[in-house]
N, C-alpha and C positions, 0 to 999 in steps of 0.2 A: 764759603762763598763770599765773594765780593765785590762792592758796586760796580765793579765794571763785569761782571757777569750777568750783569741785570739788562732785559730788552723785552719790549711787550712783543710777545709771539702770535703769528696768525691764529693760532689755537686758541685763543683767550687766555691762556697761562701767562701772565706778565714776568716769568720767568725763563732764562735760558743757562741752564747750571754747569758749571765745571764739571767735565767725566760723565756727562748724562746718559740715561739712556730715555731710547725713545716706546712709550708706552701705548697702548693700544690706537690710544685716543688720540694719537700724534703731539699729545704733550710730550715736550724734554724738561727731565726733572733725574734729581739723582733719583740710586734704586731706594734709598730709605725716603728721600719726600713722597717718595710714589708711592712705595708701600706704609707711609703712616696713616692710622687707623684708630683714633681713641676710644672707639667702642670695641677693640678686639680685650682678649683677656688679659691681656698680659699688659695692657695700658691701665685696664679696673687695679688689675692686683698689685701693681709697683709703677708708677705713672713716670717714677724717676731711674727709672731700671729700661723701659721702654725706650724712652730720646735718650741714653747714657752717647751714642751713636751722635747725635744730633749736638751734646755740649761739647762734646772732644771734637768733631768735624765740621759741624755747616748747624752754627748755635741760630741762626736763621736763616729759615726756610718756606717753601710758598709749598702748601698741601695743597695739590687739584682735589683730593678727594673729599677735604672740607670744606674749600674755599678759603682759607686761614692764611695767613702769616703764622709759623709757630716762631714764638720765643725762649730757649731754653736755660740761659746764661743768668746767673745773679745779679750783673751788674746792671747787664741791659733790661733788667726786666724791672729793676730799681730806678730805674731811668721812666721806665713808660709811666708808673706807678707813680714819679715824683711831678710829670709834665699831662697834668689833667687837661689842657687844653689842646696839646696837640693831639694826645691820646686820649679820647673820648671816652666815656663809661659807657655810652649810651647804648649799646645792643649786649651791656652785661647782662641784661634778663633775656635779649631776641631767643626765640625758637632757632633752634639747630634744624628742627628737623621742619620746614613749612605745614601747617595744618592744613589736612582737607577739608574740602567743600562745606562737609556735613559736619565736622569738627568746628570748623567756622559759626556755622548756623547754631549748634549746639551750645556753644558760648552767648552767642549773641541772644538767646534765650531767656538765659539767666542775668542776661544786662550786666556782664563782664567787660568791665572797662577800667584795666588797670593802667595806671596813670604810672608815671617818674616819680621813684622813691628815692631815698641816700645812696643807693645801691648802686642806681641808672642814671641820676640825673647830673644835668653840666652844670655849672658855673654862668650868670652868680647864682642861681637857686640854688644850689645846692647847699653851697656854703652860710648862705642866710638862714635856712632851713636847720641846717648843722651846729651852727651856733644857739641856736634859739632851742633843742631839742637834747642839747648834748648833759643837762647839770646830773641829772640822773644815772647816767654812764661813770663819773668819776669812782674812782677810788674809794672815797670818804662815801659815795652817796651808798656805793654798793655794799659797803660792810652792814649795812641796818638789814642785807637778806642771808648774809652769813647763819643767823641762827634756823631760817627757814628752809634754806640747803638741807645743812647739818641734821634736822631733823626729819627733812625727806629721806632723805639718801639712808639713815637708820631706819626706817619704817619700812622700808624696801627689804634691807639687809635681813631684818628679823623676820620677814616673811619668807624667806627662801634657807636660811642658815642652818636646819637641819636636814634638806632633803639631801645634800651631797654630790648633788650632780645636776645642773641647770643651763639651760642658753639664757647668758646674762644681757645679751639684745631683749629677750622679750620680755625678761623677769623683769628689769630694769635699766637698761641703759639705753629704750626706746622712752618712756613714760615715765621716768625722773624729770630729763632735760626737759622736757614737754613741761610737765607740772611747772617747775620753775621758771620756764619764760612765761607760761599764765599769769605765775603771781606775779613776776617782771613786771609784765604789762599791766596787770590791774584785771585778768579776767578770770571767773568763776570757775571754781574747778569743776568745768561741764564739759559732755561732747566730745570727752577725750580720743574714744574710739574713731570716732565720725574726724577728728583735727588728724590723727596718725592717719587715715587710710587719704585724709585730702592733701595733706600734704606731702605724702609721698607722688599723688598721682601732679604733683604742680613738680618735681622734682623732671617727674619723666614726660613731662609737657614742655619743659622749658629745656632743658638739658640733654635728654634723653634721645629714642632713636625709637619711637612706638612705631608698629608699622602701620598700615593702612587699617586695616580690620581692628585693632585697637586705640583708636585715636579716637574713635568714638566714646568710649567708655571714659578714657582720661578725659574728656571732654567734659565730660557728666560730673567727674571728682573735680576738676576744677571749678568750675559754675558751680557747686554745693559747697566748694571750700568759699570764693567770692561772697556765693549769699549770707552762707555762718560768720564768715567777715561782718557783716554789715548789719546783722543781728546785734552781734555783741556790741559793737559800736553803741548803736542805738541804745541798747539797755546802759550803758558807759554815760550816754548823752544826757538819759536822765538824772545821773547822779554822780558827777567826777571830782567827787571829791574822795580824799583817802591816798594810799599810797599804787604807784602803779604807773609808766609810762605813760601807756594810753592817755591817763585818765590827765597826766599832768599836759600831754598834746592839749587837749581838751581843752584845761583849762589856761594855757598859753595863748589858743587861738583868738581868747579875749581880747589880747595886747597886741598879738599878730596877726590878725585875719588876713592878710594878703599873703604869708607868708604858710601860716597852718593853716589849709582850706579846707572843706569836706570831704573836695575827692583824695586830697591829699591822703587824709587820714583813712580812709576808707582802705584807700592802697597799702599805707603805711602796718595797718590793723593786717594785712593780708602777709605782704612781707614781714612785717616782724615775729610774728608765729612761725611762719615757715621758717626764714632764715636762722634767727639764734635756734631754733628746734632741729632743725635739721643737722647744723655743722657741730653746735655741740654735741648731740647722740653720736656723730661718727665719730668727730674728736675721741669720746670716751672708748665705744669700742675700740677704736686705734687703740687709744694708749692701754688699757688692760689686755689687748691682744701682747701687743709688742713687751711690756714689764714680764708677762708672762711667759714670753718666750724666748728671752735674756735671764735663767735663774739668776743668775748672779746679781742682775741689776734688781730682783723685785726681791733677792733677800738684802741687798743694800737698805732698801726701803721700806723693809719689812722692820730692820736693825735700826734704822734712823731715820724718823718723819723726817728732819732738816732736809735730806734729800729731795725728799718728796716736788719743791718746785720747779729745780733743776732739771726734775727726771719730768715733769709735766713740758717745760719747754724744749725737751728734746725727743718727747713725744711727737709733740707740733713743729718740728722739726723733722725728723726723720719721715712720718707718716702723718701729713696733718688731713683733715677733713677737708682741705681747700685744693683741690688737685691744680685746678688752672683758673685764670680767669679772662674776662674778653674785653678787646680797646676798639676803637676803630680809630683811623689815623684822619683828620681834621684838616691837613696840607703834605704835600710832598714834605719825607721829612726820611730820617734815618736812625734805625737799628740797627748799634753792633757791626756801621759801619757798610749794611746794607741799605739798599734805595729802596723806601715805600711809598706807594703812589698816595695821594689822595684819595680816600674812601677806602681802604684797604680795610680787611677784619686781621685783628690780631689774637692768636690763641696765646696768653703768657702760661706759660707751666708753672707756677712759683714750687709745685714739688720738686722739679728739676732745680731750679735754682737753692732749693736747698740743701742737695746733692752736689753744691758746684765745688771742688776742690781750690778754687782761688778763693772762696770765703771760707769753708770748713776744712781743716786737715782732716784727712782722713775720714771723708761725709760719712762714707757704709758702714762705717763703726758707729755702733748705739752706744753711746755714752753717756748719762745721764750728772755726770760732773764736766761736759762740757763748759768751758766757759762762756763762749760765745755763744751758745744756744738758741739763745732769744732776739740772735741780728735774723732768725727765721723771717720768711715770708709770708705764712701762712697765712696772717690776718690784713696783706696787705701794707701800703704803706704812703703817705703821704695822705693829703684831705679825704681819701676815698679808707683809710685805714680803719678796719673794722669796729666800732663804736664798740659791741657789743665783747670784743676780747679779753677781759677782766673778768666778767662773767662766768664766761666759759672757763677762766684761769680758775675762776674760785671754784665751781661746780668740779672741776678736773683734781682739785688737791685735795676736797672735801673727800670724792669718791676714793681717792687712793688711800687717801689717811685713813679710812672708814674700813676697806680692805683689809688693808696689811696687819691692820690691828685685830680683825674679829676673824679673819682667814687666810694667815698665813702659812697654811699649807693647800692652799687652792691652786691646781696645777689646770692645765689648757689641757684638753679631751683629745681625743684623735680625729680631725675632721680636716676637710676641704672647706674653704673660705669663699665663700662667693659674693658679689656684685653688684648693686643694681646700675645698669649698662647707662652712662652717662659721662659727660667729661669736664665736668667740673667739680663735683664730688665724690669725696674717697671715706670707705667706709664700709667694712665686711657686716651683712645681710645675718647673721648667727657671730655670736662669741663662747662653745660648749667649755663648759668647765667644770672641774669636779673635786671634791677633796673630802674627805674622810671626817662623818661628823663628831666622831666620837673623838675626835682631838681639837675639836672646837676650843681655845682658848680658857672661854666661861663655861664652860662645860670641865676642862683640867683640871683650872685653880678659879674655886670657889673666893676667892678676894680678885679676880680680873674686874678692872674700872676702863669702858670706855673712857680715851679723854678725847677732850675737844684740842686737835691737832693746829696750831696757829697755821693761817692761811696769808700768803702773801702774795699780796698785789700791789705792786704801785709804789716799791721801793727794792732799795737790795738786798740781796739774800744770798752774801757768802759763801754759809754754810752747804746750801743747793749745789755748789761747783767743789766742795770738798772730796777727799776722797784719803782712806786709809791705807797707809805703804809699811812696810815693817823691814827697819832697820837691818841689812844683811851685814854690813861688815863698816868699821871704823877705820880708822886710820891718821895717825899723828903727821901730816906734814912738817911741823916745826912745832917750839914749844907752846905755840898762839894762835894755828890753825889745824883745827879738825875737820877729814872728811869721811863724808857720808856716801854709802852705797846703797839704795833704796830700791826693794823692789814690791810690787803688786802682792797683796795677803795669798790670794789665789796660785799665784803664779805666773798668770796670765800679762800679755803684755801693756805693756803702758803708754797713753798715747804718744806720738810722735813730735819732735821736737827740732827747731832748727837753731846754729848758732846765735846766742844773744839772748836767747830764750831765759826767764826764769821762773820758778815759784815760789808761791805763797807758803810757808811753815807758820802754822800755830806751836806755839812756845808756851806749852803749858796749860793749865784749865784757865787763865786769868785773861786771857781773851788777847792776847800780844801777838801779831802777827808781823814776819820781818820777810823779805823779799830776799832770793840767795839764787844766783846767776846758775845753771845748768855748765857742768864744766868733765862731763865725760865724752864718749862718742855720738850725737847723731843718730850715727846709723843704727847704733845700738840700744832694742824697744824693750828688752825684758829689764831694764833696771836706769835709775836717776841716781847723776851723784854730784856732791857740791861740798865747800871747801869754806867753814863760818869761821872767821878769826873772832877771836873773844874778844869785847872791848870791856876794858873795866871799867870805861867811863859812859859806857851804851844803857840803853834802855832797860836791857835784863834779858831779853831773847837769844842772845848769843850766850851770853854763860848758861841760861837755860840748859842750851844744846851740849854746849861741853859736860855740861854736870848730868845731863839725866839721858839723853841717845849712846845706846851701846847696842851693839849686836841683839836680835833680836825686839827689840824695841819699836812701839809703834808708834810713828808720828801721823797730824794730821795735814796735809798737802792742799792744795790750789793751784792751778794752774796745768801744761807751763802756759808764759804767755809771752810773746814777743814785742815790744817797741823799741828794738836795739836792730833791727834786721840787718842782716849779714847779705849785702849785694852780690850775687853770683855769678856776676854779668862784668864785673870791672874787671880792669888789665892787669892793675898793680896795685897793693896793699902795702900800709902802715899802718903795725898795729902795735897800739902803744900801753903798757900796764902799769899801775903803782901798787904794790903791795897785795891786798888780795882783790884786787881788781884783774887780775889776770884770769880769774875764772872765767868769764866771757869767751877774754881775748884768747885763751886756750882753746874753745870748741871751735873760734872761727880760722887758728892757726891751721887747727889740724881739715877742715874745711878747704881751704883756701891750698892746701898741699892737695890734697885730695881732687881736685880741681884742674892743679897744675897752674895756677893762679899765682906770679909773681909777688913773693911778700916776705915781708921781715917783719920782726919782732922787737920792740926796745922795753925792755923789763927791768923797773926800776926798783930798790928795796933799801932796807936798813946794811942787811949783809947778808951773803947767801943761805946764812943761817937762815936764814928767817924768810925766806922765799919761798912760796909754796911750786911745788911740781917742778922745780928747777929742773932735777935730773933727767925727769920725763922728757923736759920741754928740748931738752939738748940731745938725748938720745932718739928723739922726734923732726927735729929740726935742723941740729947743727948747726953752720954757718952763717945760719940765716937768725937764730937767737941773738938779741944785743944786751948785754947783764951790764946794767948800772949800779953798782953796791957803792952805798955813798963809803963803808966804812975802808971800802978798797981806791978813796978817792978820786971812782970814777960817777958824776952825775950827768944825765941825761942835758943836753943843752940843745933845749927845741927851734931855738932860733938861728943857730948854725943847721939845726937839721932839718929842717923846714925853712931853709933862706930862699929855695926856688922853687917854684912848683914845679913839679913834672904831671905833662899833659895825663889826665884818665885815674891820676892817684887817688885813693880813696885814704882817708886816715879812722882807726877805729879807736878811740880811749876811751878806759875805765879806771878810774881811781881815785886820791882824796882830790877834793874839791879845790887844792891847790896846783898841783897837777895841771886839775883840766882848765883854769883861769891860764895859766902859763902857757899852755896849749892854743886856747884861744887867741892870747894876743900875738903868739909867737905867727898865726897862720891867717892875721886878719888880711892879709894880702892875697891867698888864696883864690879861687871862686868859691862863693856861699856854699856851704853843705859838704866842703868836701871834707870837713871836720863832723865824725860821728861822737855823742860822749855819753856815757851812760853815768848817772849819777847815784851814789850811796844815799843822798840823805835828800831831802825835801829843801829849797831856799828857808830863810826866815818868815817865819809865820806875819801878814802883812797886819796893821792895827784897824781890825773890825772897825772902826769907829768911825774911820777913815772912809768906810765903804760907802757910796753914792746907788739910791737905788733907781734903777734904767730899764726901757720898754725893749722885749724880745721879740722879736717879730719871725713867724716862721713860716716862711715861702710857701714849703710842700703840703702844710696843715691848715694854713689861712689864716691864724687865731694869734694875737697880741696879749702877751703875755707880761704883769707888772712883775719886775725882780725888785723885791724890797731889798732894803740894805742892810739887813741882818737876815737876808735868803741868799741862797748860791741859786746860779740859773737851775742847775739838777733840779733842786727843791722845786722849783715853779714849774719844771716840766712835766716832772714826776704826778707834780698839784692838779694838772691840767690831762691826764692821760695820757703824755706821750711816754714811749717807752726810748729809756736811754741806758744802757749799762754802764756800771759803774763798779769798783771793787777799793781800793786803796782811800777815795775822796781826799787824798790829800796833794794828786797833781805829781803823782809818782810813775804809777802804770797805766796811764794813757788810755784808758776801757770809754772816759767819756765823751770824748774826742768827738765835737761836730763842725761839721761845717760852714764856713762866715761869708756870708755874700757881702753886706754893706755893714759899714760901723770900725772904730776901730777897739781893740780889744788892749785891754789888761790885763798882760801874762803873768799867771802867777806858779808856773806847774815848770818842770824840769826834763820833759818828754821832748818838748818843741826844737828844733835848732836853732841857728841863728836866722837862717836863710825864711824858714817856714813862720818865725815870729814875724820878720819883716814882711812876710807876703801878706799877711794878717788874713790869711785864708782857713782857718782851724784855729778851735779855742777846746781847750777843757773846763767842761763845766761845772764840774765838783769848787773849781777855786779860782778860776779868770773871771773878768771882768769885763762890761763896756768901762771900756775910757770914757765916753762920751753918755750921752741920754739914751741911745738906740741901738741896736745891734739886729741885724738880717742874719736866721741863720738857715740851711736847711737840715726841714724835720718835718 
């Protein structure tokens, strides 16, 4: 759909859709707006499976049947989420469904007057509110509940661990996360029965779709959830001291009373039970439903806790507990390039957008060494970003690491998965599970020792995106380049990959990781191969590989991951190699034929000896190969061969670091960018000393942040809650890449072009710098 399809109709449908049809009501809407439905089943059980329709076709759309704007796309829904004022939070708690009369009366009873929490509320309150409330939420604050996790979550385990067959919703993965946001907050572990039954019925008050003859009842469970609210308060007011959210609101309101009010907290006391209680319990059933029904991923992680965070973030990925959430639009404005009136509701799907194949390759594959994992939307993003998502990260890794270690033969029962009918929360109602107690671990071997599994939050974590490949077959290209043919233990395929693409190889137990460009087919998922020339004067990862990878051999892998992208859209190609820089340029050759993409190749080397894939590359190419063998006195001369630009050229090079200097000057004439270079090694490391420390300011989060000068920004973001990926920190592979509204920056990373340096629009944060005191970014 597109804004010139958009026209307020006599029907009151402010839409008039391309291909429409006309529905009963004399609304014209396509037949998927017409027939979307969130309360049907198929919305509960896969919310991203339901609009798949909706991201491929008409990514926004007007539902008569909700009254909504749906949102289904990652970018645009990144977009709503980053612009809190045009897109309003305010009706994120409204009723879906209007209450009745007696439903109304029935609240008003019980003196139910819930106020704007973090959740609902606009700007500036919100943000005042946000900063004054948030120290407790970090990192650092939350490891002090790591041990009171750790030893819920076993107290649970030991109570069920011999009976062999259990719904692990009701055993524990309703009244864990509960417990835990009690002591969160600072409240007694009381009422637990009476907290579970209210706050599910505020779930299906707010979200849900009761019908008339029950709206009573949830009426009743809301008004008793309110009052027990405001109980525990009370008992809280008398003594707030100790550790505990609440209690620290409490005693904040001292310094802030304009800011932390009564009712505020009242409301606050109301939503934060429910909220962290509600989305982590789904969270968890998700993720042990899904590990469990991917064997292969929950014996990964049964083999190796390191996995374990990776495989949590692509839990909250694949199926997170946050199905959608709700905007209202503040002024005429646009979505995705459609026109939304003022006052409009907006439904975002962030499940969908974590299905969106322009962010994720290949979304519907679970893959728990995905890299990118954690660019999910689950917990939101910008100032409304879920406070409490740490938490939920630490609760999610304790549980799994708790699992895999005392039940690793616990298999998923045979059942149907059901629902509670709502559209914003996802999260199957039973999780049966069963496994055989007489193979209980500690029951086998009499020396089994629980260990306490490290939990990561709030920094990176490699190992989580690893994954193990066994060596199928070698191959001497020349006397100084070995290739590798890698495929999955399993058999099974291996994610997908495009030109430019490389990975990550661990070199050994001694922790040496070295990056090696992806140089077979694309198209082809069962196997990775790559092409490492030894240096003797290298670090030791490449003679690693010559001396110890052989046929059957197992290495350990990352990635792949792309900041070399192969444009598939250009007219004409130059693609230029030095030595074993031609691995790159190899997949994009063979791409770019593939295509029927105008291009040539200039491959430059010592002598064809020592040319990796020459024969290939000629028996592939042809005519269109250019061999520069200096010992045949022929060298590459880029400045006769880039003397004139021809319109739409792209150039690709990969090679030593002289090369691409020669390359650069040879094409400063060019337009900006049309020079791509992928770099072997990192610049020179700049002299710390020299470092100047400067204030970060972040648009989308609100919060000013000091970068001392012996901190990289990462560190202070990391310091501060925000979530930033990151893998290399040395300004090689591009993972921490954010974006610069105001400030100018000090480039210190080898990702950037020339063109994207000068735009001073993007920095990496493992090792750039403000130039200056300030720097705007968003986050």
């Amino acid at each position: 759909m597109t804004s010139s399809s958009i026209s307020t109709q006599s029907s009151g449908c402010p839409v008039a859709h391309m291909g429409s049809t006309v529905r009963s009501t004399g609304c014209p809407v396509s037949a998927g707006a017409a027939a979307f439905d969130p309360f049907e089943p198929a919305y509960q059980n896969k919310p991203f499976e339901y609009v798949r329709w909706a991201r491929e076709q008409e990514p926004v759309f007007f539902s008569p049947q909700l009254g909504y704007w749906v949102v289904t796309r990652y970018d645009d829904i990144k977009a709503v989420f980053r612009d809190n004022i045009t897109f309003s939070p305010s009706i994120a708690l409204e009723k879906i469904t209007p209450a009745t009369p007696e439903a109304v009366e029935i609240l008003g009873q019980y003196g139910y007057a819930m106020n704007r929490t973090l959740v609902n509320e606009d700007e500036p309150a919100h943000m005042e509110r946000r900063r004054v409330l948030m120290e407790p939420f970090t990192a650092e604050a939350l490891r002090t509940h790591e041990p009171m996790v750790r030893r819920l979550v076993r107290e649970y385990v030991d109570r069920f661990i011999d009976q062999g067959r259990i719904d692990l919703v009701d055993e524990m993965l309703w009244e864990v996360p509960l417990t835990i946001v009690l002591h969160f907050l600072g409240i007694p572990e009381e009422d637990m029965g009476r907290l579970r039954e209210y706050s599910m019925a505020h779930t299906v008050n707010t979200w849900g779709r009761p019908r008339p003859e029950e709206q009573a009842a949830v009426a009743h469970g809301v008004g008793k959830f309110w009052t027990l609210a405001g109980e525990i308060l009370e008992k809280m007011r008398r003594d707030p001291s100790g550790p505990g959210w609440m209690k620290f609101g409490i005693r904040q309101q001292v310094s802030y009373p304009d800011v932390v009010t009564d009712s505020y907290l009242h409301s606050m006391m109301m939503a934060g039970i429910f909220a962290a209680h509600e989305t982590t319990a789904n969270a968890s059933a998700n993720a042990v439903k899904l590990v469990l029904s991917h064997p292969s991923a929950w014996q990964d992680i049964c083999e190796d806790a390191g996995l374990i965070p990776g495989a949590v973030e692509e839990c909250l990925r694949f199926s997170g507990s946050i199905a959608a959430w709700r905007r209202m639009a503040t002024a005429d404005t646009q979505v995705g390039g459609v026109s939304i009136p003022q006052g409009a509701k907006l439904l975002i799907v962030v499940a969908s957008a974590n299905h969106d194949d322009a962010r994720f390759t290949n979304p519907d594959l679970f893959d728990i060494r995905r890299p990118n994992a954690d660019e999910h939307l689950t917990f939101g993003y910008g100032s409304h970003q879920c406070m409490g998502k740490n938490l939920a990260r630490m609760v999610l890794q304790v549980l799994l690491g708790e699992l895999t270690q005392r039940l690793p033969h616990m298999r998923l029962a045979e059942q149907t998965f059901s629902y509670v009918p709502n559209i914003a929360f996802h999260g199957p109602e039973h999780v049966w599970v069963q496994w055989n107690p007489a193979l209980n671990p500690e029951r086998v071997n009499p020396a089994f020792q629980i260990r306490d599994i490290p939990v990561r939050i709030g920094e990176a974590a490699k190992q989580a995106h690893e994954r193990s490949v066994r060596v199928e077959a070698t191959h001497a290209l020349s006397p100084g380049i070995l290739r590798l043919r890698m495929v999955a233990i399993d058999g099974a395929a291996l994610p997908r990959w495009t030109p430019g693409a490389h990975i990550d190889v661990q070199c050994g137990q001694t922790g040496i990781s070295r990056q090696y460009s992806l140089c077979g087919d694309p198209a082809e998922t069962g196997a990775y191969e790559i092409a490492v020339l030894k240096e003797a004067e290298g670090r030791g990862g490449s003679r690693w590989i010559h001396e110890q990878a052989r046929a059957g051999s197992m290495l350990t892998i990352r990635g792949p991951r792309n900041h070399f992208q192969f444009d598939e859209k250009v007219r004409r190609v130059v693609l230029v190699a030095g030595g074993i820089g031609i691995t790159p340029i190899q997949a994009m050759a063979r791409r770019a034929k593939a295509l029927g993409i105008d291009y040539v190749i200039h491959y430059s080397g010592r002598s064809r000896a020592d040319m990796a894939c020459l024969s290939e590359l000629d028996a592939l190419h042809g005519p269109r190969l250019v061999v520069h063998a200096s010992d045949e006195g022929s060298r590459a001369d880029y400045r006769s061969l880039f003397a004139s630009y021809v319109p739409g050229t792209q150039i690709y090079a990969c090679g030593p670091a002289r090369m691409l200097e020669a390359l650069e000057q040879a094409t400063t004439h060019w337009p900006a960018d049309s020079l791509r270079s992928e770099h072997f090694h990192v610049q020179a490391a700049v002299d710390s000393s020299l470092n100047q420390a400067f204030e970060l300011h972040l648009k989308d989060s609100g919060l000013v942040l000091h970068v001392a000068a012996d901190q990289t920004a990462l560190q202070a973001l990391r310091e501060a809650n925000i979530d930033v990926p990151s893998d290399c920190c040395e300004g090689l592979c591009g993972s921490c890449e954010v974006q610069v509204l105001e400030g100018e920056v000090e480039h210190r990373d080898v990702v950037l072009t020339r063109s994207e340096r000068e735009a001073n629009t993007k920095m990496m944060t493992c090792c750039s710098r403000a130039a200056g005191a300030r720097l705007v970014i968003h986050r």
